[in-house]
Structure formats: structure tokens, C-alpha cells
FILUM-484604 format. One line per field, with one value per residue (C-alpha): residue number from 1; residue in one letter; x, y, z. Coordinates in pm, 1 decimal, decimal comma. Layout:
<recs>
num NUM;...
residu A;...
east X;...
north Y;...
up Z;...
</recs>
This chain:
<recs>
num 1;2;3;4;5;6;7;8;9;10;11;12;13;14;15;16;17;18;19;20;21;22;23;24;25;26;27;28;29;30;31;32;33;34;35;36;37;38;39;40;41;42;43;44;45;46;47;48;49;50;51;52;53;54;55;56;57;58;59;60;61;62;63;64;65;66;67;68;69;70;71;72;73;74;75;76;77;78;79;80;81;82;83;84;85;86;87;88;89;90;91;92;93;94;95;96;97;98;99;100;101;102;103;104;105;106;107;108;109;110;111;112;113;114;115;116;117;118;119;120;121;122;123;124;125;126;127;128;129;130;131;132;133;134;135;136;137;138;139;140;141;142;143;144;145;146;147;148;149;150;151;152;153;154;155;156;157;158;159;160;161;162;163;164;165;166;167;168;169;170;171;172;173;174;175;176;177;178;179;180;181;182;183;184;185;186;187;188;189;190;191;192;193;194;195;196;197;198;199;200;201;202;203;204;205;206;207;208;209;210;211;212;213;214;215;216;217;218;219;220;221;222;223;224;225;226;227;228;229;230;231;232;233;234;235;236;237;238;239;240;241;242;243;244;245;246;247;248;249;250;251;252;253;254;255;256;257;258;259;260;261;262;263;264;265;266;267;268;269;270;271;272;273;274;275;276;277;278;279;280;281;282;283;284;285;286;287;288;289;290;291;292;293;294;295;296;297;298;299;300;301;302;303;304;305;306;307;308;309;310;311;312;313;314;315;316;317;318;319;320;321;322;323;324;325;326;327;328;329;330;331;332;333;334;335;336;337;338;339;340;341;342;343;344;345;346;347;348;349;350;351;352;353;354;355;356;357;358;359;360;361;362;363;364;365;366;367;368;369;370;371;372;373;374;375;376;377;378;379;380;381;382;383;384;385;386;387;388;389;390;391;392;393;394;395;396;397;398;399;400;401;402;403;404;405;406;407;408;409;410;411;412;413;414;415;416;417;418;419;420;421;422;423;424;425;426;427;428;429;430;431;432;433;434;435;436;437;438;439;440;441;442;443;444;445;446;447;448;449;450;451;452;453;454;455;456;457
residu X;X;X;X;X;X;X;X;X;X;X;X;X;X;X;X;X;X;X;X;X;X;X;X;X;X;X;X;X;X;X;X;X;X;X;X;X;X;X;X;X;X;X;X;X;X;X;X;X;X;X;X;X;X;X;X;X;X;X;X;X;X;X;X;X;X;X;X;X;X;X;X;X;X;X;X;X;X;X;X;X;X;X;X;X;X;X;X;X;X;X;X;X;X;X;X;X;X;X;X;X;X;X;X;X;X;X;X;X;X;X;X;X;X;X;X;X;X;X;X;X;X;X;X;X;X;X;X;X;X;X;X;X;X;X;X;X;X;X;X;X;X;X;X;X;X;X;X;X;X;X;X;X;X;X;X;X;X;X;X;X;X;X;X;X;X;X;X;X;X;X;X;X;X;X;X;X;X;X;X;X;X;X;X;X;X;X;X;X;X;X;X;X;X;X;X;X;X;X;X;X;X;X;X;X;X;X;X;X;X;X;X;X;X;X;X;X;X;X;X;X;X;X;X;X;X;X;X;X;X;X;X;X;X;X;X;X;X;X;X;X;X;X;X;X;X;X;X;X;X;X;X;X;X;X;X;X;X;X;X;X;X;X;X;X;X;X;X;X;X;X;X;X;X;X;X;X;X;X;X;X;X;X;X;X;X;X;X;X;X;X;X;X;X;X;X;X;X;X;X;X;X;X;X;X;X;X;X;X;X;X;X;X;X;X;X;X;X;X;X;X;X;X;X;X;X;X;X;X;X;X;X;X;X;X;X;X;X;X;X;X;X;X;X;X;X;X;X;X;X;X;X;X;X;X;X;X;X;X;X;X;X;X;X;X;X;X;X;X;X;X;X;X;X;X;X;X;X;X;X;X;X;X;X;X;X;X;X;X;X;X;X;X;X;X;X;X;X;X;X;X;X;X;X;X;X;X;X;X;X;X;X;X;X;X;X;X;X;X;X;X;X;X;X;X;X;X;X;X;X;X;X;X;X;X;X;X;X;X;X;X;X;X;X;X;X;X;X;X;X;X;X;X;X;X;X;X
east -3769,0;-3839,3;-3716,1;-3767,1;-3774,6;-4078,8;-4157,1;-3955,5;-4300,9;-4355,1;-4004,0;-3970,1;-4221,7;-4245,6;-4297,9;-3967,4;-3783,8;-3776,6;-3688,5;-3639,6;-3811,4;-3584,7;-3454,8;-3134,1;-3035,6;-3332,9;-3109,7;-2916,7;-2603,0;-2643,0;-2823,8;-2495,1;-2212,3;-2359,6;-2281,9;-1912,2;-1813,4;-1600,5;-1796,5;-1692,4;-1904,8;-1741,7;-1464,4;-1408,0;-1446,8;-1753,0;-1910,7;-1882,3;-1942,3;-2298,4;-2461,7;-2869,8;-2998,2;-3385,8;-3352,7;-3091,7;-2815,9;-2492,6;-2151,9;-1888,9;-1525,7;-1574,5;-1496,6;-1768,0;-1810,3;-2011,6;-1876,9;-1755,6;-1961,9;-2159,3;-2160,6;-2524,4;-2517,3;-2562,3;-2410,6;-2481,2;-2229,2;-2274,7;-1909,3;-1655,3;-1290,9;-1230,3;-1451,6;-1761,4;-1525,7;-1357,3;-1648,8;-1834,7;-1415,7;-1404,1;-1802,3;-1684,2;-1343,0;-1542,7;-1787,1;-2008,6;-2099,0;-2077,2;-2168,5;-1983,5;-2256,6;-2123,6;-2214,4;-2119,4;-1814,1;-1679,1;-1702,7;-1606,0;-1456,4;-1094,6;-1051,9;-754,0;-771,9;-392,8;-93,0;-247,8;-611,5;-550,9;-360,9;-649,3;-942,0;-647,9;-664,0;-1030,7;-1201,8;-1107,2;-1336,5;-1613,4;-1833,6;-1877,4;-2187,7;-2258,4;-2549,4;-2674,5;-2873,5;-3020,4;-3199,0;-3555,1;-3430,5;-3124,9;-3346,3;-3531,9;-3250,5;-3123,7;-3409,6;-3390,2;-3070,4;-3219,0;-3447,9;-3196,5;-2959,9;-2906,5;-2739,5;-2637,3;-2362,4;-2303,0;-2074,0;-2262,1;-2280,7;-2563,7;-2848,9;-2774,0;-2884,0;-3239,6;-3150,4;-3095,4;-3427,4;-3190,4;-3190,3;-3311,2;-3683,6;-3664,6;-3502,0;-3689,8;-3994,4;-3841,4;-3721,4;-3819,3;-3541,0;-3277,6;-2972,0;-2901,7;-2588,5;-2494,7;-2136,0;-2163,4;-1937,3;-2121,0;-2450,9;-2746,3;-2737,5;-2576,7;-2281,2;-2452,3;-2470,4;-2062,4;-1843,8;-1675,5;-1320,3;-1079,1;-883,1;-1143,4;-1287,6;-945,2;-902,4;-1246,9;-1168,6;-834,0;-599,3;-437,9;-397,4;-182,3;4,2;343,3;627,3;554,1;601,0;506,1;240,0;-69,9;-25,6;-277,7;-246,0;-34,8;-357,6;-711,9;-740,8;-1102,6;-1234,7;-1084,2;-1225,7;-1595,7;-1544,5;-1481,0;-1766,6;-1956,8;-1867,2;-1949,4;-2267,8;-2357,3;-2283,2;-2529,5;-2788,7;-2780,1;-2798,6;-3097,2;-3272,8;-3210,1;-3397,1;-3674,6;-3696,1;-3705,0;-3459,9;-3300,8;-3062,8;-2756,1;-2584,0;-2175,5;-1983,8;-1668,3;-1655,2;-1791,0;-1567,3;-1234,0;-1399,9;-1372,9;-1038,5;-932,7;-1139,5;-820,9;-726,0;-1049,5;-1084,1;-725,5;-815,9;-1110,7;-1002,8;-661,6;-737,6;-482,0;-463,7;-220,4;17,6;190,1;441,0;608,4;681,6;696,2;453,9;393,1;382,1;689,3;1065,2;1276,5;1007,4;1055,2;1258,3;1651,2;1859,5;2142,9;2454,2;2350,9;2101,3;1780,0;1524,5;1452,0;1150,1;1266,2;986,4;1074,1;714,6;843,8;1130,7;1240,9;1247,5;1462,4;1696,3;1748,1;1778,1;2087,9;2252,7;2169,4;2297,0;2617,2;2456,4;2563,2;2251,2;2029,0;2091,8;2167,5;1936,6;1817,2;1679,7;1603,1;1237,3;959,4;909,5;1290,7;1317,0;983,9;1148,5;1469,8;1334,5;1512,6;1837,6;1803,8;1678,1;1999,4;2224,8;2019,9;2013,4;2388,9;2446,9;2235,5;2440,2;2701,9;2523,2;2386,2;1984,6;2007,9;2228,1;2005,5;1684,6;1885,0;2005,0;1684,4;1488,8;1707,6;1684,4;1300,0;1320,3;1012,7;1214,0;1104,5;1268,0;1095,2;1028,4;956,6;627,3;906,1;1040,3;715,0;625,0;926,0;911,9;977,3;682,5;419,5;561,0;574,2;201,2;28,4;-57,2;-29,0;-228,5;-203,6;-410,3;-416,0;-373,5;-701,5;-627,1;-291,8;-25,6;-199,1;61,1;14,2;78,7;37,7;-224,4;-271,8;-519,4;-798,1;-561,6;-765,2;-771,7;-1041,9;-1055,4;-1399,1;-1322,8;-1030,7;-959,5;-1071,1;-885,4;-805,3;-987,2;-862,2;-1105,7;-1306,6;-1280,1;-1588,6;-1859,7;-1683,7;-1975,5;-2291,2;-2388,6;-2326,8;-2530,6;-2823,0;-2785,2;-2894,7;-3204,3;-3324,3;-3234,6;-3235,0;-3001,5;-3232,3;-3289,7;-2908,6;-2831,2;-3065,6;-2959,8;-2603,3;-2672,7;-2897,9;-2605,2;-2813,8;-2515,0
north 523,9;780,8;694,3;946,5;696,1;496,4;172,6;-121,0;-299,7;9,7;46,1;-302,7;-300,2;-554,2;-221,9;-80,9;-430,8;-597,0;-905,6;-1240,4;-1573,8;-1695,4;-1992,3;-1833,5;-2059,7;-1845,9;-1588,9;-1629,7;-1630,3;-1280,2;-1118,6;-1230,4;-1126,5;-731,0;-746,0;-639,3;-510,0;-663,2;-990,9;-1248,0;-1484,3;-1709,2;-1775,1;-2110,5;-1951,5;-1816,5;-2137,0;-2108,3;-1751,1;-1799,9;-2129,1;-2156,2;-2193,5;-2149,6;-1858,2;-1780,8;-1535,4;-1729,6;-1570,3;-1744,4;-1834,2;-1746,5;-2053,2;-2074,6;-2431,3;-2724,0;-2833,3;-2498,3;-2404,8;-2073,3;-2256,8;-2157,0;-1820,5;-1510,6;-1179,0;-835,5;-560,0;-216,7;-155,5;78,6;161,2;-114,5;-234,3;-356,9;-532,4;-687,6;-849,9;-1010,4;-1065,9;-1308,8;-1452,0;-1538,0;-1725,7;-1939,2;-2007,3;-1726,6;-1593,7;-1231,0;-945,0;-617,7;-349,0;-14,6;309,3;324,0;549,6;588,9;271,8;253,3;553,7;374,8;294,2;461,6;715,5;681,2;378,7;241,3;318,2;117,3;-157,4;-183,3;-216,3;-527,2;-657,7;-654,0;-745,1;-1073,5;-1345,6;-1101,5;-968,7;-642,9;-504,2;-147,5;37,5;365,2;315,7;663,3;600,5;372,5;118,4;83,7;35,9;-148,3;-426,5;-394,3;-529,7;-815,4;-896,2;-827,8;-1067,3;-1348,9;-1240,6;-1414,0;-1157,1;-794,1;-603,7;-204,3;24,1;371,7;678,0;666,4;734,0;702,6;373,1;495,9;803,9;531,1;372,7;20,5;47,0;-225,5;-220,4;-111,7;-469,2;-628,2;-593,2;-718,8;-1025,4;-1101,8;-1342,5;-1131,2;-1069,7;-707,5;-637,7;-260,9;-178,3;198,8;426,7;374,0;176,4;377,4;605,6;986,4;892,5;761,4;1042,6;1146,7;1099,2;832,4;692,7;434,0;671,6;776,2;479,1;392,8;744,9;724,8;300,6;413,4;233,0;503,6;650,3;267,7;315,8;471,2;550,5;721,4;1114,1;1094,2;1214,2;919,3;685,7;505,9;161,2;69,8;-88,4;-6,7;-203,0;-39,4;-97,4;-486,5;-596,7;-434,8;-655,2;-970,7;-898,0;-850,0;-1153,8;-1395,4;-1216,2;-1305,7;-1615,5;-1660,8;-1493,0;-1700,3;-1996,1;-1840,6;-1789,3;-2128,1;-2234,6;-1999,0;-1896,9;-1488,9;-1210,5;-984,7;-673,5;-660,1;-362,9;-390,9;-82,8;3,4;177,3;-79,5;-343,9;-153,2;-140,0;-489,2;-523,1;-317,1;-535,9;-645,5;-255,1;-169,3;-453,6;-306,9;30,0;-42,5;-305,3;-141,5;219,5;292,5;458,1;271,3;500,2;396,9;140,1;71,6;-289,9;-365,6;-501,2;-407,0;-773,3;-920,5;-802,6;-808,6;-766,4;-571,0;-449,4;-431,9;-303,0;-554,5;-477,6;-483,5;-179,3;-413,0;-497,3;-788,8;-820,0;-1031,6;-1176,7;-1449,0;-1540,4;-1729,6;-1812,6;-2100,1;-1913,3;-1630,8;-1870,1;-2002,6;-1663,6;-1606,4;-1900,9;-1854,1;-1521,9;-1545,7;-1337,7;-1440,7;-1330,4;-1653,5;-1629,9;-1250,3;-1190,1;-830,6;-1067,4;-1413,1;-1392,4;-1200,0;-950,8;-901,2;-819,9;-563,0;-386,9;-350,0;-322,7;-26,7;-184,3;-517,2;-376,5;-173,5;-529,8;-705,6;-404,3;-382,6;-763,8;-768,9;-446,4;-688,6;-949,2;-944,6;-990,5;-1318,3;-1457,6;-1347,4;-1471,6;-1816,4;-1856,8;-1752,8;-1987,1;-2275,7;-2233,8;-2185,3;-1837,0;-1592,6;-1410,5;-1239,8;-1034,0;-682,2;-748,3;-501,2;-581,4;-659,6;-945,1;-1044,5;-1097,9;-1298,9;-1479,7;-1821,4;-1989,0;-1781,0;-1948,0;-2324,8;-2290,5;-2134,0;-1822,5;-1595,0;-1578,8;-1429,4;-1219,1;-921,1;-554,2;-401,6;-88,0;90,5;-61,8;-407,0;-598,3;-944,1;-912,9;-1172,3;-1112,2;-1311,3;-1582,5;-1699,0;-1777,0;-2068,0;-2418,0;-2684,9;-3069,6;-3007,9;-2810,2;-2654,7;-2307,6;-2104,8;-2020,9;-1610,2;-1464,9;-1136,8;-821,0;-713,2;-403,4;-173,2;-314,8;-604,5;-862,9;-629,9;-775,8;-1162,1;-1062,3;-888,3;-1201,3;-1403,8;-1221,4;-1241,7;-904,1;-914,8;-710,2;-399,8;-360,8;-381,7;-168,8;137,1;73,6;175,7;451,7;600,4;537,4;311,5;49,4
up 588,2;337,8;-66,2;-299,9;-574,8;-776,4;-588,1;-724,9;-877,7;-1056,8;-1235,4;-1299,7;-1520,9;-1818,7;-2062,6;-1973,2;-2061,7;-2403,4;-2302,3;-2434,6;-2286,0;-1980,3;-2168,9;-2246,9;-2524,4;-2664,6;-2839,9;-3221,0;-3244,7;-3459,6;-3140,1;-2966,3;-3187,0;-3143,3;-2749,2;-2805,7;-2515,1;-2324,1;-2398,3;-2668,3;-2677,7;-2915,8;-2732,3;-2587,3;-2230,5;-2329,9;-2337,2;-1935,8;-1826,6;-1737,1;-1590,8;-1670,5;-1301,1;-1266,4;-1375,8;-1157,3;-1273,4;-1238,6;-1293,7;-1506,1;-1508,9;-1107,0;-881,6;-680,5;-824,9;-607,5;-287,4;-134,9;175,6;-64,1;-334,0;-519,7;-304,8;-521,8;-375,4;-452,6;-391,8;-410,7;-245,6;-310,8;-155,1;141,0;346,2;108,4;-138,8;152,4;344,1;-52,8;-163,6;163,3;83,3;-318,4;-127,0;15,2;-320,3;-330,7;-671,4;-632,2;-872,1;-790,9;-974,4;-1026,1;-1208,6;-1561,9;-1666,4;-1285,3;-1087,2;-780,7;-592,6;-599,4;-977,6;-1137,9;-833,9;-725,1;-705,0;-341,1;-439,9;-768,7;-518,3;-279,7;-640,6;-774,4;-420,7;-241,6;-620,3;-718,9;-785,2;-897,0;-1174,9;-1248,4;-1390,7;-1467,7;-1368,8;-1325,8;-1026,4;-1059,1;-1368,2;-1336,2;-1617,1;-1379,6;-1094,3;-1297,7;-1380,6;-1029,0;-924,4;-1104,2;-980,1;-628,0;-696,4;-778,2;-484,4;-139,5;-27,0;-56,4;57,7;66,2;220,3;57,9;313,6;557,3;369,0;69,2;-63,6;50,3;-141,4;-468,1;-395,2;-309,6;69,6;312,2;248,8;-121,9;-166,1;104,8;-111,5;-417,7;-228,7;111,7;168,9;130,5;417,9;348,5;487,8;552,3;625,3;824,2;1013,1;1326,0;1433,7;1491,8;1779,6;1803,8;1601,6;1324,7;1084,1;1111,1;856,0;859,9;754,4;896,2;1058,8;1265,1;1391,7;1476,3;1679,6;1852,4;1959,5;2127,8;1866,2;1781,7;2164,3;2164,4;1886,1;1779,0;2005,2;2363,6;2369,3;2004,1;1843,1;1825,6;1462,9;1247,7;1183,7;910,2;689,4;671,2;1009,2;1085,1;752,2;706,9;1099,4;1000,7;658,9;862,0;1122,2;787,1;646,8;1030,3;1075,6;694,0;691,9;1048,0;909,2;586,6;768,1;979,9;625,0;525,0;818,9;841,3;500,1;614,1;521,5;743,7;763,5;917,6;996,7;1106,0;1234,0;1183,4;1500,9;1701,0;1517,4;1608,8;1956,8;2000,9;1886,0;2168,8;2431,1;2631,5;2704,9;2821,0;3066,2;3179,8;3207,5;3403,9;3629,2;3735,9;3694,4;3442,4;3082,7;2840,9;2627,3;2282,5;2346,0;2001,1;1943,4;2303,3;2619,3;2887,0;3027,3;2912,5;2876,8;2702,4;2417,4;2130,1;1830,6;1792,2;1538,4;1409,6;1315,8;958,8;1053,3;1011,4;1268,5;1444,6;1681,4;2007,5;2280,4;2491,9;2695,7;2941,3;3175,0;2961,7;2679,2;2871,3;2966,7;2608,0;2523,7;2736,5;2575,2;2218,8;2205,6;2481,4;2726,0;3098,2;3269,6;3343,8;3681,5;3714,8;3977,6;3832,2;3559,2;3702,8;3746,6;3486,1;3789,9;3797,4;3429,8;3430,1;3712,5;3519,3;3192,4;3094,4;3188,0;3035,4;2701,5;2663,0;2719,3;2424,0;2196,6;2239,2;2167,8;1902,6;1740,8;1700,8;1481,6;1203,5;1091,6;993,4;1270,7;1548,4;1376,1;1328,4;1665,2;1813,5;1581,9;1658,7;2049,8;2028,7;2111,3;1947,3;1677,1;1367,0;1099,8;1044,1;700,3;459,0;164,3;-105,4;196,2;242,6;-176,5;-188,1;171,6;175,1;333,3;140,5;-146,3;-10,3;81,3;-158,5;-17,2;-286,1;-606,2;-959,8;-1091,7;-1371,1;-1226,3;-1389,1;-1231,0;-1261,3;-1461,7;-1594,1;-1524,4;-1346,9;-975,4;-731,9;-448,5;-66,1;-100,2;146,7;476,0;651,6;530,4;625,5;540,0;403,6;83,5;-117,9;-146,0;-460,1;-774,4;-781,5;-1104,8;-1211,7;-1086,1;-1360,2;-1551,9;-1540,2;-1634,0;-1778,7;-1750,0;-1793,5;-2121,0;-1994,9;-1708,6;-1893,4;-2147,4;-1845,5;-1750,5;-2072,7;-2219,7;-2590,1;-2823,8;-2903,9;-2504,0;-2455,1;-2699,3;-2627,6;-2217,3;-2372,5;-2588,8;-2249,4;-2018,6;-1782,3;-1843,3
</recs>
């Protein structure tokens, strides 16, 4: 592997760092009052933003306190868009203190770029600090290091090649800190794709999703959310938190490369045992399946959509009665087999009975008899839906990007009897904790402030 930067002992070096003694109560209150960017430290919340640790840098007002399973687990991310934010968002859920470090006066790709870009920085970036850095400079390297040095873990989702490029790929850090899990979000893993571009959309063309979705006859469609990008992020995420355990237990680093084409791959592991073992190719099939009728969406008479799947007999039967259909012992529909072979036929006597209710009265009726029914709800139904609210699944936080208005955000999903769920922080403006985090590594106020007139943060 081939960097075309100084090695990391050489730009770390003591000369290129006025730096106070690590006790950080070390510094006056005068050196503190200069750093006034985006820092007060004489608010009350101050008191908290940084926890003295060994020497370990420790974010504040993050709630990765004692008692979640990363608690004491430092995470670096060099992440931008989806899919790097995503997989260190779900490590600081469950307690991870995670530093998001981007380059000074841009940030990440995403910031400010449009209303869904801005949506997807307020979303994928809570429960972070954000440091900024100008990796390309060897005082930025320099401090990175540092932080490297602190870090359990590291995740990036740069271009192939271009963390070597930075001089802050695998075995750049590897030599700063031998225990580190370096873990590499890429398009591909290494073989002839591995130097393609690479965007959701196309790992969701190359894995066959989109050959499955849409409408048949019609033109293939994407999924509907960054589907490739969010499934690499959790594969991320498992595979971290194995290999952090491995650490813990041999005390040695590793790297761990997850592919977003390889990840979508895997979602679609059903179809290709299909494909193979019955010699068929699947086409689009909207909202329906191809094991199970009736199964799919119907418009009510209030022109909304209701998805409709009964999945067994049973449930067919209940069906019939909840919605005053006469055809539980109609023999074109009596058995599963029956209905697939009529499919066509049956679909058009449901979507015509359920033209003459409305939404709400189908989804009732359905509920109530233990039929599967759901409403096709819309994102402002699902903001306001009823059972988010009851448990808890959304969270507040401050749109840093776009409007700054407080929006409310979907919290960690799972639950476990071990350990509560994390308080949402706000994502942090750029570079919003640079001077906390330089603070912590012993950075006094003459090196902070020549780093900032240089642009290095």
C-alpha cells in the first residue's frame, strides 16, 4: 500500500505541537475564555463536555454514559453522505463515544447541499462530535493521529483509495495504534469491481433489487431509501462490534472491510435460492407475492391505499367475513392453490369491495378479525402515527443543516433488559467541538490559535 504522505511518527512530532501537560485542569481560565468558537466554556454544560480519562479523549454532553454495552469505546469517523454516519450513528446508540472529524470550511459532502441531503446530515449525525481537520495538512495529520491513538475504532466511507491518498488508511493508523478495528465502508470488496464508482443505486441495480422492484412492464425502480448504503452500515456496525470483542480478547487490531454490493446481495438471498433451484427469473411485482393471494394494495373508496395479505387459510376465511365477501367456500378460492390459480380473478372481487369502503373501515375490520392490514401511510402519517408516539420512537433534536428548526428524528429501534436506550443529542455544526477536543489533548491557546489562522482546524 503506497501513501504519499510523511509517516505518522514523523508528523506527530512534539516540535509541531505546543502542548500543555495532559492534566487538563492544567490550563487558566484566561487560556480558555480565547477558544470562542463554538465552545463556551463557562457555561454550566461546559463543566461536562469533556471527561479526563487516562488521557483518553472523551466527548461531552454525548450519552454514552456507564452501563451501555460501548460504553468507554472511542470512535473515529471519517464519514460523509449515508453509509459511514449510519454504521458510527448506530455504534454511539448503543454508548459509543464517537468523533465525526471533517475538513474545515466544507464538512461533509451533504451539509447544506439540498432539503434531503440536509435531512439525511440532521438524521445519520446525532450523538456525535464534530471536529475539524484538514487532513491534508501534516499538523492535521499530526492531531489526527492523536485521536487515532485514543480511538477503538474507526470508521470511513472515502472512495477507494483515498484514505491512503490522506496518509489515514489501514496501515497508516495501524502503526499509530495497533489495536485499532479499522472499518472501511466500500462500493465493492476487493476483486474486479473494486475500483467502480459506486452509489446506492448501483449496488442496488447490480444485486437484482431493482430487476424486483416497481410494477411489471415498467421500467426497473430504486428503493425508496438509501437501502444499499443503510444494510452495508448495519453489516458495518455487527462486524464491529465482533471484531471489538475479538480485540478485547486478543488485544490485536484488525480491518474490516463491508460492501455495499455484497450487503444488498444478501438481502436478496431468498430470490437467488429461487432462481436457482426452480429455474426461473422473478420480475417486479408491486406490493404483491408471488406466494400468497390475495396480497397486495387496494384503493378505498376514499382514494387511499391499504395493503391486504392474509397468510393463511384462516386468515382467508376471516377475510371473507370481515369484509361480506361470500367466497369461503367458493371453490375457485377454497384452498391457497385455488386462489394462485385465480389470482387475477380474485384480486378484482377485493379491489371492488374495498372501492366501497373507506381507509379506515377496512383497516378496522381487518384489524379486528386478525387479518394482516396496513394503511399506506405517507412520512407526514408516519411523524404523527400513533404507536411511534406511545413508545418512544422518535427523538428531538436541532436541524443543524437546513432550516434549524427542531425536528424529531427515529430513535435506536431494539430494546434489551440489559440497558436503556440513549438520549438523541443534536448533530453538531462544523467543527463544533474542535477546540473541546484539542483542549483534551493538551493543546494550549497559542497552538489553537495559529491551527486556525493556518486552516488546519
Amino acid at each position: 500500500m503506497t501513501n504519499d504522505t510523511t509517516p505518522p511518527a514523523e508528523s506527530a512530532s512534539a516540535d509541531d505541537r505546543s502542548r500543555l501537560d495532559r492534566d487538563h485542569g492544567s490550563g487558566s481560565d484566561d487560556a480558555d475564555a480565547t477558544h470562542d468558537d463554538h465552545v463556551d466554556h463557562d457555561s454550566p454544560a461546559a463543566d461536562h463536555r469533556l471527561r479526563a480519562d487516562g488521557g483518553r479523549v472523551a466527548p461531552g454532553l454525548l450519552p454514552g454514559e456507564s452501563g451501555r454495552p460501548l460504553s468507554g469505546v472511542t470512535v473515529l469517523e471519517l464519514g460523509h453522505i449515508i453509509a459511514g454516519p449510519f454504521c458510527s450513528m448506530i455504534l454511539a446508540d448503543l454508548g459509543a463515544e464517537v468523533i465525526k472529524v471533517e475538513s474545515p470550511g466544507r464538512g461533509d459532502a451533504v451539509r447544506d447541499s439540498s432539503p434531503i441531503g440536509n435531512s439525511s446530515f440532521n438524521y445519520v449525525n446525532r450523538n456525535k462530535l464534530g471536529v475539524a481537520l484538514d487532513l491534508k495538512s501534516e499538523d492535521g495529520k499530526a492531531i489526527f493521529y492523536e485521536l487515532v491513538e485514543e480511538a477503538d475504532v474507526l470508521v470511513e466511507n472515502f472512495a477507494a483509495g483515498t484514505a491512503d491518498r490522506l496518509g489515514v488508511g489501514y496501515d497508516d493508523c495501524a502503526e499509530v495504534n495497533d489495536g485499532l478495528v479499522y472499518c472501511s465502508i466500500k462500493g465493492f470488496n476487493p476483486g474486479p469491481y473494486e475500483s467502480f464508482p459506486a452509489l446506492d443505486p448501483v449496488a442496488e441495480a447490480l444485486s437484482g433489487v431493482m430487476s424486483v422492484t416497481g410494477h411489471p412492464g415498467q421500467p426497473p425502480v430504486r428503493s425508496g431509501t438509501s437501502l444499499s448504503d443503510m444494510v452495508a452500515s448495519l453489516y458495518a456496525a455487527v462486524t464491529v462490534l465482533g471484531a471489538v470483542r475479538q480485540r478485547d480478547a486478543t488485544g490485536e487490531g484488525q480491518q474490516v472491510t463491508v460492501p455495499l454490493f455484497e450487503s444488498t446481495v444478501a438481502l436478496m438471498g431468498y430470490w437467488l435460492a429461487y432462481t436457482q433451484a426452480y429455474d426461473d427469473v422473478p420480475e417486479p411485482m408491486g406490493a404483491s407475492h408471488p406466494g400468497w393471494a390475495p396480497y397486495d394494495v387496494f384503493q378505498s373508496a376514499d382514494d387511499e391505499w391499504v395493503f391486504v395479505g392474509p397468510s393463511s387459510d384462516r386468515a382467508w376465511r376471516r377475510l371473507c367475513d370481515a369484509l361480506d365477501l361470500d367466497l369461503a367456500d367458493d371453490p375457485r378460492f377454497a384452498e391457497l392453490a385455488d386462489r394462485l390459480d385465480n389470482r387475477a380473478e380474485l384480486h378484482a372481487i377485493v379491489e371492488a369491495r374495498c372501492e366501497e369502503l373507506p381507509a379506515d373501515e377496512i383497516v378496522s375490520r381487518l384489524q379486528d378479525a386478525g387479518v394482516p392490514v396496513a394503511p399506506v401511510n405517507d412520512t407526514e402519517d408516519v411523524c404523527a402515527d400513533p404507536h411511534l408516539r406511545e413508545t418512544d420512537a422518535l427523538a428531538e433534536v436541532r436541524a443543524t443543516e437546513g432550516t434549524g428548526d427542531r425536528i424529531e428524528t427515529p430513535r435506536f429501534p431494539a430494546r434489551s433488559t440489559g440497558f436503556d436506550r440513549v438520549e438523541s443529542t443534536d448533530p453538531p455544526e462544523l467543527g463544533e467541538d474542535t477546540v473541546a477536543v484539542l483542549d483534551a489533548l493538551g493543546y494550549d491557546r497559542e497552538a489553537v490559535d495559529r491551527l486556525r489562522e493556518e486552516g488546519v482546524i
